[in-house]
mmCIF file of the N, C-alpha and C atoms, coordinates in Angstrom:
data_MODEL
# 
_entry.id   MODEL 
# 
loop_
_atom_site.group_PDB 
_atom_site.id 
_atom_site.type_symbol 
_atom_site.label_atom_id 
_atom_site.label_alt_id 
_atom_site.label_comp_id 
_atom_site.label_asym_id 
_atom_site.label_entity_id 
_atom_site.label_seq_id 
_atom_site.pdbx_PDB_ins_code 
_atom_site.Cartn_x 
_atom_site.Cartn_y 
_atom_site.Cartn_z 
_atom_site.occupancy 
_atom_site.B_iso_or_equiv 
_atom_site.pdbx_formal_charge 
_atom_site.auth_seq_id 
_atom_site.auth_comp_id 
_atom_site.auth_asym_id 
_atom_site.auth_atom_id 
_atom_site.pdbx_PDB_model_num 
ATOM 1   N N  . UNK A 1 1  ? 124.034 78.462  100.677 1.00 0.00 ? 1  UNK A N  1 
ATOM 2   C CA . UNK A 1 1  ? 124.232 79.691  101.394 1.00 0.00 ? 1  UNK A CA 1 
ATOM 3   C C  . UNK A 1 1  ? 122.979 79.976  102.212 1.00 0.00 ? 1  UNK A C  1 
ATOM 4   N N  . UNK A 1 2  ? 122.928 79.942  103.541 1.00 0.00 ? 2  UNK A N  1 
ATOM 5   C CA . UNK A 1 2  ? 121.832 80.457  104.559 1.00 0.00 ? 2  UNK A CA 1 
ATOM 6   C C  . UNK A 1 2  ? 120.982 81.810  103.985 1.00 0.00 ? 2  UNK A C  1 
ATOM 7   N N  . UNK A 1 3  ? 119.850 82.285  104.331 1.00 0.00 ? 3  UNK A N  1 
ATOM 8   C CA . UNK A 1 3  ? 119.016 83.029  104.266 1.00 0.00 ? 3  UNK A CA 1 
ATOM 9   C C  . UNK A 1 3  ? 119.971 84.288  104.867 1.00 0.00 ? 3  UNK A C  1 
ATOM 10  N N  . UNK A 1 4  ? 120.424 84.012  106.111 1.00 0.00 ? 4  UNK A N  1 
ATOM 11  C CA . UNK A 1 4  ? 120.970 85.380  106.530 1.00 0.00 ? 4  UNK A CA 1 
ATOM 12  C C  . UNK A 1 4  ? 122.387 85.682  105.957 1.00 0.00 ? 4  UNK A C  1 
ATOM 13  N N  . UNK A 1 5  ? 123.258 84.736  105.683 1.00 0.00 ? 5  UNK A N  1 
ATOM 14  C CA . UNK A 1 5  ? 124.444 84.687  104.492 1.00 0.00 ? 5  UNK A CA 1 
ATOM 15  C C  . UNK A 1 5  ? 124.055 85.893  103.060 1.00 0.00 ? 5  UNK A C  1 
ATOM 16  N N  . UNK A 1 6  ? 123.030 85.435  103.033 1.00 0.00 ? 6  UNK A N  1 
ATOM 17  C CA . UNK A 1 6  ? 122.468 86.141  101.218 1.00 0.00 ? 6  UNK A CA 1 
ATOM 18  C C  . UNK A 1 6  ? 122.236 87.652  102.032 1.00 0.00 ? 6  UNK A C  1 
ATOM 19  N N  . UNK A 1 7  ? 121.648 87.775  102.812 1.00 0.00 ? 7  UNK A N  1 
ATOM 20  C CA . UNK A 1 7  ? 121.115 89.434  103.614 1.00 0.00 ? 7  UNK A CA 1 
ATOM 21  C C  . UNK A 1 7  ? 122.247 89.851  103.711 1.00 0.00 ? 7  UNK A C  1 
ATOM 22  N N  . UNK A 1 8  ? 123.669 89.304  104.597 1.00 0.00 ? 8  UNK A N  1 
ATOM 23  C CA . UNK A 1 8  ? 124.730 89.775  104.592 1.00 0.00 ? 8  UNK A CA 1 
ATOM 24  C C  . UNK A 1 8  ? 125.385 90.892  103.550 1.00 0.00 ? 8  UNK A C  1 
ATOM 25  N N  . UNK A 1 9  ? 125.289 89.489  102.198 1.00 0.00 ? 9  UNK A N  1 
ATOM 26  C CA . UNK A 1 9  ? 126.245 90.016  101.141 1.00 0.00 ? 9  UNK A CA 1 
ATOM 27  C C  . UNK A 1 9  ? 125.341 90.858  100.145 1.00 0.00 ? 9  UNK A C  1 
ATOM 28  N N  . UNK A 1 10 ? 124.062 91.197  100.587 1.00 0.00 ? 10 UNK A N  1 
ATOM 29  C CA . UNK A 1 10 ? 123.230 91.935  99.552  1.00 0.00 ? 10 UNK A CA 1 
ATOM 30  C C  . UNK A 1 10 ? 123.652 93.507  100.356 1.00 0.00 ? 10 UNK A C  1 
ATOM 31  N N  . UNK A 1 11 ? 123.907 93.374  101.242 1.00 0.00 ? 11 UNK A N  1 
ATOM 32  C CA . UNK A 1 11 ? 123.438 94.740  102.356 1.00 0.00 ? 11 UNK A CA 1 
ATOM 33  C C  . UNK A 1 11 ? 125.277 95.083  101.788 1.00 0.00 ? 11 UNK A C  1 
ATOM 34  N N  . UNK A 1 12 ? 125.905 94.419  101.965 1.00 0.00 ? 12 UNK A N  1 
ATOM 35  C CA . UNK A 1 12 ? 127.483 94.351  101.797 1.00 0.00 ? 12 UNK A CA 1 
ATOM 36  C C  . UNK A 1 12 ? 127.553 95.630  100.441 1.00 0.00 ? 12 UNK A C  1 
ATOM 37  N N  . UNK A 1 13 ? 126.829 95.089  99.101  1.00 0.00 ? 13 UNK A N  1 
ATOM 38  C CA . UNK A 1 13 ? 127.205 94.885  98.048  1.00 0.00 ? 13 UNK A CA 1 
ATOM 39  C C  . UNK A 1 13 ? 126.452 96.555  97.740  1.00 0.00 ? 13 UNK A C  1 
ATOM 40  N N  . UNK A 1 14 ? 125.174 96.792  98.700  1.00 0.00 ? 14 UNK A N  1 
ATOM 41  C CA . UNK A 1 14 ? 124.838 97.992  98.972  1.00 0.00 ? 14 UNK A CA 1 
ATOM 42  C C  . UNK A 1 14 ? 125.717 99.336  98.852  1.00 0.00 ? 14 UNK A C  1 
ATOM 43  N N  . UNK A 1 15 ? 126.714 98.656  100.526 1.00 0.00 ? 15 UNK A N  1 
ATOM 44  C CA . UNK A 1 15 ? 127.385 99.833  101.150 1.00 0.00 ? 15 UNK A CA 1 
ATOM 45  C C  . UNK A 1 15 ? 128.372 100.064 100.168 1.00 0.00 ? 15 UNK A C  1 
ATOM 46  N N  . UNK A 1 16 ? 128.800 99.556  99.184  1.00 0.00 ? 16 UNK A N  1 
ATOM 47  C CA . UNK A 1 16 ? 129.934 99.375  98.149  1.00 0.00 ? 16 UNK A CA 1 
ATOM 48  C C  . UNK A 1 16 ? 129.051 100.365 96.942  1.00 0.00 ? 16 UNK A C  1 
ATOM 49  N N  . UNK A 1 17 ? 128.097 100.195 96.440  1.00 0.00 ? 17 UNK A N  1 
ATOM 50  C CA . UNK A 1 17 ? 127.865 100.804 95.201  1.00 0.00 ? 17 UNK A CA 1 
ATOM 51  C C  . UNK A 1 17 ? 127.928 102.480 95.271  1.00 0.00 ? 17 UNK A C  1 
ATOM 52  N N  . UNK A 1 18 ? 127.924 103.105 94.311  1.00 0.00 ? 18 UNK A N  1 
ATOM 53  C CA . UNK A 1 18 ? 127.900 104.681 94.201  1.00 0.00 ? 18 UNK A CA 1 
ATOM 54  C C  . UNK A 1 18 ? 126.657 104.818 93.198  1.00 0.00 ? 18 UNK A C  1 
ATOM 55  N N  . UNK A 1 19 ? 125.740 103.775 93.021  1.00 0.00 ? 19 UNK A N  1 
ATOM 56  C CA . UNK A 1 19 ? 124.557 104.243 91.741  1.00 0.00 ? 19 UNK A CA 1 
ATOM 57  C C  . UNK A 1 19 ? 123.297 103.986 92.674  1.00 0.00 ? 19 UNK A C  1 
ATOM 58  N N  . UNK A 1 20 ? 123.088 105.428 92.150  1.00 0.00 ? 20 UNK A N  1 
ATOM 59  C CA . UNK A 1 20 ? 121.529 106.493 92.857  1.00 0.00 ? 20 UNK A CA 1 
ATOM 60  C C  . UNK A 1 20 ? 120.965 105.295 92.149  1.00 0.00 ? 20 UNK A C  1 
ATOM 61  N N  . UNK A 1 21 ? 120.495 104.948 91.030  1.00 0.00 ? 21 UNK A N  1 
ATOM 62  C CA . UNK A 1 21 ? 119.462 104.503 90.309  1.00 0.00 ? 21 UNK A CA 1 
ATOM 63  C C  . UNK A 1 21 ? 119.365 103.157 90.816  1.00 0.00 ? 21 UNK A C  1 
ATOM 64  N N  . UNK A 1 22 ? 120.202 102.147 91.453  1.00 0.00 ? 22 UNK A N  1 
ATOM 65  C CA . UNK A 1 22 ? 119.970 100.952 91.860  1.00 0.00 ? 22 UNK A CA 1 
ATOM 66  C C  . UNK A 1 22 ? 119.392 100.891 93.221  1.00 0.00 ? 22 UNK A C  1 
ATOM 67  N N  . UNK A 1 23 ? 119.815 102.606 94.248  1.00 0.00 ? 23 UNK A N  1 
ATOM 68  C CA . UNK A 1 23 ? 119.464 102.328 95.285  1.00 0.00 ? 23 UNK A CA 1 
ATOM 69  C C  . UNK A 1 23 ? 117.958 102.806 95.215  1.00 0.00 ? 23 UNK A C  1 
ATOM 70  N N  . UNK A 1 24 ? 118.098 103.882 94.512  1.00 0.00 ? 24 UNK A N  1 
ATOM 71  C CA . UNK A 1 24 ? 116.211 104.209 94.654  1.00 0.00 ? 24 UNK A CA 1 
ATOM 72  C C  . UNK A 1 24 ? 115.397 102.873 93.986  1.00 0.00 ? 24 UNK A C  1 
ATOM 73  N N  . UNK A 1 25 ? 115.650 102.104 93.317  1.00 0.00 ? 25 UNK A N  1 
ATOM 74  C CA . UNK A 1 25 ? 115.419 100.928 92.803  1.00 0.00 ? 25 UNK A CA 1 
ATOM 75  C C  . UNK A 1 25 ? 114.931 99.788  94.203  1.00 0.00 ? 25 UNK A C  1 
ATOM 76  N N  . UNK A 1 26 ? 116.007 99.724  95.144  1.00 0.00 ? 26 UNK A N  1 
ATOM 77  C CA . UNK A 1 26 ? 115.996 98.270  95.726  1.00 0.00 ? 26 UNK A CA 1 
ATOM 78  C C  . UNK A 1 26 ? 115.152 99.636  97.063  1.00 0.00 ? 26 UNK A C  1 
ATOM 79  N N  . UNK A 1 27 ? 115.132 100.915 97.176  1.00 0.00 ? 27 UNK A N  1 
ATOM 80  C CA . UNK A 1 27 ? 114.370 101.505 98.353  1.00 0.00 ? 27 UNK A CA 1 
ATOM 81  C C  . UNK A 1 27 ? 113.289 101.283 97.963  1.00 0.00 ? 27 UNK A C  1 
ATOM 82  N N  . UNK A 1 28 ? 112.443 101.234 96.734  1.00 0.00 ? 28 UNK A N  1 
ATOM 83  C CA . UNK A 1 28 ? 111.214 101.274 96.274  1.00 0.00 ? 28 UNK A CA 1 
ATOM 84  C C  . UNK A 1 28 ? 110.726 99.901  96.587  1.00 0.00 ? 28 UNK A C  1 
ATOM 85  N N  . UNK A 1 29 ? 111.373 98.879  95.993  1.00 0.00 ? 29 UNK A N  1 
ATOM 86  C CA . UNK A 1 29 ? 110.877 97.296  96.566  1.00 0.00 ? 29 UNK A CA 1 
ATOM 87  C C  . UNK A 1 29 ? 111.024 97.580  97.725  1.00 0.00 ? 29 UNK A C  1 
ATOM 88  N N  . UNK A 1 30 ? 111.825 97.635  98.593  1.00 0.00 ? 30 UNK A N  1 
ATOM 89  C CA . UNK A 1 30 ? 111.583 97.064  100.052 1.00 0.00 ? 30 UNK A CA 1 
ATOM 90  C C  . UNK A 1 30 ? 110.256 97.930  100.868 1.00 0.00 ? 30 UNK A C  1 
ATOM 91  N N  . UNK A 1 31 ? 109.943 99.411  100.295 1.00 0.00 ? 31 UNK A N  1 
ATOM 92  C CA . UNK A 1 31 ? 108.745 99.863  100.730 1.00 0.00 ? 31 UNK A CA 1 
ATOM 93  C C  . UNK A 1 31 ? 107.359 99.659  100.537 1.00 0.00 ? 31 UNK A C  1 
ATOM 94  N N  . UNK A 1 32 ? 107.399 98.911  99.347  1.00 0.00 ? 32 UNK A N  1 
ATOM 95  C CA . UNK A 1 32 ? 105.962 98.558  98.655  1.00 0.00 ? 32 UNK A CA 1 
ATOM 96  C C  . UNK A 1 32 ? 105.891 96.853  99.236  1.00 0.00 ? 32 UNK A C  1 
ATOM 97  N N  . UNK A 1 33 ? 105.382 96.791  99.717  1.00 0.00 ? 33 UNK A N  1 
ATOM 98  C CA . UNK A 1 33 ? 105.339 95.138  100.207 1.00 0.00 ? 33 UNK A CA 1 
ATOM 99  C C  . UNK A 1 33 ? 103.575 95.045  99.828  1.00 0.00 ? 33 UNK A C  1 
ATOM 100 N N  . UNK A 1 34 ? 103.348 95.780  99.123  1.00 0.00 ? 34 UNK A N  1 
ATOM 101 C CA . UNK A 1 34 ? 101.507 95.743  98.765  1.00 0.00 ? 34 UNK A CA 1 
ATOM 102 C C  . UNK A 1 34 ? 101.324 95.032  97.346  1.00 0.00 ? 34 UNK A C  1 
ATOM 103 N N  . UNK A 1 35 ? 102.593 95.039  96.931  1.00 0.00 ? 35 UNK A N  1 
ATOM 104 C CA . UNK A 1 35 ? 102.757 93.982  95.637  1.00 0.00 ? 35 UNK A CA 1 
ATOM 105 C C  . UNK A 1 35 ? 103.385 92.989  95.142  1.00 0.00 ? 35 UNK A C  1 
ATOM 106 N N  . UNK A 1 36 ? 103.583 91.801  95.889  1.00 0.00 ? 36 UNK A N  1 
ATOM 107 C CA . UNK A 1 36 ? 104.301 91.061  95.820  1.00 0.00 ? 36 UNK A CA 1 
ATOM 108 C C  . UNK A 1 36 ? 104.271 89.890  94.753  1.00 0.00 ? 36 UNK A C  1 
ATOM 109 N N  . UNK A 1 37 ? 102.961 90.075  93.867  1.00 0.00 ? 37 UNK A N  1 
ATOM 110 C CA . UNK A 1 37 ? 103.078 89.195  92.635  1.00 0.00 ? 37 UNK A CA 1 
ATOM 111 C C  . UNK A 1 37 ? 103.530 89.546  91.622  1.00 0.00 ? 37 UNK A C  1 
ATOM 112 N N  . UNK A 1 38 ? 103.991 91.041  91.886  1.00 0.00 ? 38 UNK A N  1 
ATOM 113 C CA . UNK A 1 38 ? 104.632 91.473  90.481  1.00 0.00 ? 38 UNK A CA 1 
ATOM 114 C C  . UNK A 1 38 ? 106.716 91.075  90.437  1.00 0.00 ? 38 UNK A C  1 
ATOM 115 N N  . UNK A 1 39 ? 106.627 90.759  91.559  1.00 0.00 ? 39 UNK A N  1 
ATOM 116 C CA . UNK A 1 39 ? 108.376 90.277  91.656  1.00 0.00 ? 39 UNK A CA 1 
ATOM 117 C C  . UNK A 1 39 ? 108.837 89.360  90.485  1.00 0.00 ? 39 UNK A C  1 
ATOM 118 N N  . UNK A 1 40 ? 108.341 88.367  90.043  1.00 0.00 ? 40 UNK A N  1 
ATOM 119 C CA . UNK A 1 40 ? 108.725 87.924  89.076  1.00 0.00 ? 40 UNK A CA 1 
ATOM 120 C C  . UNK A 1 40 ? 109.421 88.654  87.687  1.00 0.00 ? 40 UNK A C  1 
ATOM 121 N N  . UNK A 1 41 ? 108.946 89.691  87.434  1.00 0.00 ? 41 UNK A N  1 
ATOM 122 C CA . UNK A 1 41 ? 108.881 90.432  86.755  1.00 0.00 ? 41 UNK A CA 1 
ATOM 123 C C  . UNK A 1 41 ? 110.021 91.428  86.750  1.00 0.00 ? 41 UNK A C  1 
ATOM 124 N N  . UNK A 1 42 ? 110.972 91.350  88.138  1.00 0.00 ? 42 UNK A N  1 
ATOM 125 C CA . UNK A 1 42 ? 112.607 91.967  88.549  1.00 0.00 ? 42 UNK A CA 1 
ATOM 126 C C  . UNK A 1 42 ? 113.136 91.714  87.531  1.00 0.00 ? 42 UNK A C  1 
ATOM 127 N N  . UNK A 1 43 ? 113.688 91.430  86.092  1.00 0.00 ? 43 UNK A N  1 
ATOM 128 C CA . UNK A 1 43 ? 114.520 90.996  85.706  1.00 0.00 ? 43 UNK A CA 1 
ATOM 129 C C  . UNK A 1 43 ? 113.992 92.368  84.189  1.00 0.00 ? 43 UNK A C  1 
ATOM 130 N N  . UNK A 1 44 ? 112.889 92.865  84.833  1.00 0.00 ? 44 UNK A N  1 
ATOM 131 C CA . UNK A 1 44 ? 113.102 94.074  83.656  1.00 0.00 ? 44 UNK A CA 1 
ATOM 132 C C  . UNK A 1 44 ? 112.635 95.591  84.046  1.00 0.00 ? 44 UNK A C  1 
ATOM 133 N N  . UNK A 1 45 ? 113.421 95.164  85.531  1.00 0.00 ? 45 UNK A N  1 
ATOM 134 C CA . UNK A 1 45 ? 113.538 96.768  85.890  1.00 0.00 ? 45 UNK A CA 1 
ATOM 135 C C  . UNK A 1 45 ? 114.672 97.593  85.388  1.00 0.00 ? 45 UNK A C  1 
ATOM 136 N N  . UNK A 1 46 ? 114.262 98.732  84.709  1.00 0.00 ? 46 UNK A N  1 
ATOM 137 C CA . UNK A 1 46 ? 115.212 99.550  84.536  1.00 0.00 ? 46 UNK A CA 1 
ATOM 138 C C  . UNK A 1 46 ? 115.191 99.354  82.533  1.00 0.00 ? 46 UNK A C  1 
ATOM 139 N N  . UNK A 1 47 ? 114.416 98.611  82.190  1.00 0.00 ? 47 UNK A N  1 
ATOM 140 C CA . UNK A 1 47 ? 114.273 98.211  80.779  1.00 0.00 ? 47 UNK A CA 1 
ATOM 141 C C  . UNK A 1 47 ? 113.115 98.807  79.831  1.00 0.00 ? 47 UNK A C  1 
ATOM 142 N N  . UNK A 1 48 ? 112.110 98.892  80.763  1.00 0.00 ? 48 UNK A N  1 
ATOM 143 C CA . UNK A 1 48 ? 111.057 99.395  80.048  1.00 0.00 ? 48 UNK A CA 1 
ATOM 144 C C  . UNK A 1 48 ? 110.834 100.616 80.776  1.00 0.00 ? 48 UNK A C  1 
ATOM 145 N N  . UNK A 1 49 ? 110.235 101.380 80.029  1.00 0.00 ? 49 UNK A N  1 
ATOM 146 C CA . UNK A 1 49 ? 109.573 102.860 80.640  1.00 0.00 ? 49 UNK A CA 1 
ATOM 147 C C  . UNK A 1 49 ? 108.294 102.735 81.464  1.00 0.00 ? 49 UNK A C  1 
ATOM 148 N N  . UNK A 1 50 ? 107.935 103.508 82.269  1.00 0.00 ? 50 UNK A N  1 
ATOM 149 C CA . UNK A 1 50 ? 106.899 103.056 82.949  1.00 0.00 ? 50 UNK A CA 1 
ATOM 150 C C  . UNK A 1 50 ? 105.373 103.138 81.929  1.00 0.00 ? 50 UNK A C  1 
ATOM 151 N N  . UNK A 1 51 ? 105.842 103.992 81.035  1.00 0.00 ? 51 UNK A N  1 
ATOM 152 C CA . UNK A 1 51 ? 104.119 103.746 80.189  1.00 0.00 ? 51 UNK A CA 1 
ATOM 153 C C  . UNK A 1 51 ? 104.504 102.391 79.522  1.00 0.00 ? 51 UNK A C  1 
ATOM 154 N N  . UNK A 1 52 ? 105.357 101.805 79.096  1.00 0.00 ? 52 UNK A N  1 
ATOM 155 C CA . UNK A 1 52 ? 105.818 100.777 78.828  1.00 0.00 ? 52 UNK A CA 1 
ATOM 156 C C  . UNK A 1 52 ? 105.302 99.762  79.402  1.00 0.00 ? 52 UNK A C  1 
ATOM 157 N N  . UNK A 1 53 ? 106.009 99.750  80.731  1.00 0.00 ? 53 UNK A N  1 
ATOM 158 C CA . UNK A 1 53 ? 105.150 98.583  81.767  1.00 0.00 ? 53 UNK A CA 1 
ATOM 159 C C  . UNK A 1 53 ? 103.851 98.742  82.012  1.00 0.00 ? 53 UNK A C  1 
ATOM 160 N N  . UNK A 1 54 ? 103.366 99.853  82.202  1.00 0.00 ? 54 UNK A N  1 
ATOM 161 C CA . UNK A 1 54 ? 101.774 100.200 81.655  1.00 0.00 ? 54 UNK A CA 1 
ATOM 162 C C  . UNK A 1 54 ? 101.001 99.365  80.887  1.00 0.00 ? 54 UNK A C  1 
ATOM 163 N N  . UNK A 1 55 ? 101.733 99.638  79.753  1.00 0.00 ? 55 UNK A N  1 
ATOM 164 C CA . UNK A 1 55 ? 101.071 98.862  78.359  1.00 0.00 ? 55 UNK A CA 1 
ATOM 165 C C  . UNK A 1 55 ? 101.224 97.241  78.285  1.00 0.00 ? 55 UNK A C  1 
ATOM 166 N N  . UNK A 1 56 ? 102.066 96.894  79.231  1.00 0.00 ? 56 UNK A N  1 
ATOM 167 C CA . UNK A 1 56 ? 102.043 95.156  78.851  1.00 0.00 ? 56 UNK A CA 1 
ATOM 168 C C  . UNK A 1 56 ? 101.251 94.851  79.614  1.00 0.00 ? 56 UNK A C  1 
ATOM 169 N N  . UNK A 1 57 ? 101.267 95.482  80.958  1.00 0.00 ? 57 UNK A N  1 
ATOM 170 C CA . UNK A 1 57 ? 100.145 94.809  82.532  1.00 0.00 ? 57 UNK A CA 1 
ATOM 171 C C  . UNK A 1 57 ? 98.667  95.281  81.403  1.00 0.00 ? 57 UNK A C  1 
ATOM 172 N N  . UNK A 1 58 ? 98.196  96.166  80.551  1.00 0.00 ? 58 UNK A N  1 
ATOM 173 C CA . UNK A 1 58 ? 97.194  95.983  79.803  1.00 0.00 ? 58 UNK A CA 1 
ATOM 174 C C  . UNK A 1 58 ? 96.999  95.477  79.013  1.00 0.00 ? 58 UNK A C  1 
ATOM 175 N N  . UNK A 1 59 ? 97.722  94.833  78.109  1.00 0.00 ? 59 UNK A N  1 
ATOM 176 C CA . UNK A 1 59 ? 98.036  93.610  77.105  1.00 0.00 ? 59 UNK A CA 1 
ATOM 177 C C  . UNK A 1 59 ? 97.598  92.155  77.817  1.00 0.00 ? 59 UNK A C  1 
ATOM 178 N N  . UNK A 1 60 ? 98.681  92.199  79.157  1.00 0.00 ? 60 UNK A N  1 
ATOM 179 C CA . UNK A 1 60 ? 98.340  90.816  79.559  1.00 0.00 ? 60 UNK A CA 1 
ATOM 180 C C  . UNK A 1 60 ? 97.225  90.815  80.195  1.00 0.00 ? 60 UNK A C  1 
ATOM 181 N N  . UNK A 1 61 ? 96.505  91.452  81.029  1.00 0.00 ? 61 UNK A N  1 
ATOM 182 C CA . UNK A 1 61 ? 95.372  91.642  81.208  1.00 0.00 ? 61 UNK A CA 1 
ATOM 183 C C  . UNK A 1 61 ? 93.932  91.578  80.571  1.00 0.00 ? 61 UNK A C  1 
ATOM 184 N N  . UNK A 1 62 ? 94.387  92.132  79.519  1.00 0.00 ? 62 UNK A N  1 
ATOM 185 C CA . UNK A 1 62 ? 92.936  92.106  78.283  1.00 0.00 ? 62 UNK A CA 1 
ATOM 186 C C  . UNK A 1 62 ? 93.389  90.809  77.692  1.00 0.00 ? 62 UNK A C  1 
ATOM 187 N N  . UNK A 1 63 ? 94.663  90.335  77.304  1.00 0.00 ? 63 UNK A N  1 
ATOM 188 C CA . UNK A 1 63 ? 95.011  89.004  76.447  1.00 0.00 ? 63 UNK A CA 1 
ATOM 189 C C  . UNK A 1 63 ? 94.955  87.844  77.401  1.00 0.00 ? 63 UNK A C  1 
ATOM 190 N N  . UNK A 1 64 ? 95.008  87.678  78.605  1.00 0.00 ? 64 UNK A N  1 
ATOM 191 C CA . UNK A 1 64 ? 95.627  86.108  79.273  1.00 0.00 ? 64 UNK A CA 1 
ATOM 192 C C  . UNK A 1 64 ? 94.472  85.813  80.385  1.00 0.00 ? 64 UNK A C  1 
ATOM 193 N N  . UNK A 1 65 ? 93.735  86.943  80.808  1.00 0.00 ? 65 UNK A N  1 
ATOM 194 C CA . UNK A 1 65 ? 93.107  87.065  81.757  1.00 0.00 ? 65 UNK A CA 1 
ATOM 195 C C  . UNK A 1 65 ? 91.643  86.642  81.711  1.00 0.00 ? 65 UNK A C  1 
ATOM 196 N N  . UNK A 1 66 ? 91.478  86.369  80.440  1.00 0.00 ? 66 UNK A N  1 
ATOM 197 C CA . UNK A 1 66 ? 89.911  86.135  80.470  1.00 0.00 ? 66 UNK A CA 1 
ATOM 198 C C  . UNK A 1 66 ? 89.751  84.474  79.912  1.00 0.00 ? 66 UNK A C  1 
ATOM 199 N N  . UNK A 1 67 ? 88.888  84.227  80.016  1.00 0.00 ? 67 UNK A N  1 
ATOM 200 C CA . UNK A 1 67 ? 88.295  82.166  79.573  1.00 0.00 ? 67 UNK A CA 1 
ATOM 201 C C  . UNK A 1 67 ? 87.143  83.141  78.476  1.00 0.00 ? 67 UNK A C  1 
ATOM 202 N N  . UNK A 1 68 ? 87.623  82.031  77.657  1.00 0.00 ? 68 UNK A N  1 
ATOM 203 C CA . UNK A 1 68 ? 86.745  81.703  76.253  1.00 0.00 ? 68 UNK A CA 1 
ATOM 204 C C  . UNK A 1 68 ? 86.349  80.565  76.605  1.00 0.00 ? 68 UNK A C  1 
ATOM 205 N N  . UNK A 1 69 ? 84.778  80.637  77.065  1.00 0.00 ? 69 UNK A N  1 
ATOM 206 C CA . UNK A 1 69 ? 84.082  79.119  77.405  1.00 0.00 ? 69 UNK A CA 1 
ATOM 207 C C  . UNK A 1 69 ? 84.078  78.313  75.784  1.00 0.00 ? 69 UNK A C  1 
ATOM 208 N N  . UNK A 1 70 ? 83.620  79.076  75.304  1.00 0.00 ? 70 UNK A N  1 
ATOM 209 C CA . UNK A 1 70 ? 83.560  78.485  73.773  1.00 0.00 ? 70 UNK A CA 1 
ATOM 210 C C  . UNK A 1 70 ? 84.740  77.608  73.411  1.00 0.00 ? 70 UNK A C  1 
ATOM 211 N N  . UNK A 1 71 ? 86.149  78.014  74.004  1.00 0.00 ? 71 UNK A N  1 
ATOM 212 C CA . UNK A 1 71 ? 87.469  77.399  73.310  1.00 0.00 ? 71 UNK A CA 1 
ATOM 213 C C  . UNK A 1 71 ? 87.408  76.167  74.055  1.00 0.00 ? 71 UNK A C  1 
ATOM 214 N N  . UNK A 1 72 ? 86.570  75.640  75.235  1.00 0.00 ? 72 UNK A N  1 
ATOM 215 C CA . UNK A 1 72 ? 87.196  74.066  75.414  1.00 0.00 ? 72 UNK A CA 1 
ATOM 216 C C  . UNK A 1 72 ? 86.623  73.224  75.246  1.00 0.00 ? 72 UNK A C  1 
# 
């Protein structure tokens, strides 16, 4: 399926829904383009609370983010 095929049927699938919460959802991504490494991470919007997502970006941060020269 082409790049503009997929734009088609996303914009399509838009004009069809009646849920506030998906559109303020997909308005918020398309306005923030200042964060684009957190996209991976789409698959748990709407799952966690935002102090929630809070607390893991500080988890993984203090846990994954640093080198222990000592460990190699």
């Amino acid at each position: 399926m082409s790049f503009e095929t997929r734009k088609l049927r996303i914009i399509e699938g838009f004009l069809k829904t009646n849920d506030k919460t998906l559109l303020d959802k997909a308005e918020a991504l398309l306005n923030d383009k200042s964060k684009p490494s957190e996209m991976p991470a789409e698959g748990f919007f709407g799952i966690w609370s935002e102090k929630e997502a809070d607390e893991m970006k500080e988890i993984i941060s203090e846990g994954c983010e640093r080198i222990d020269h000592e460990d190699w």
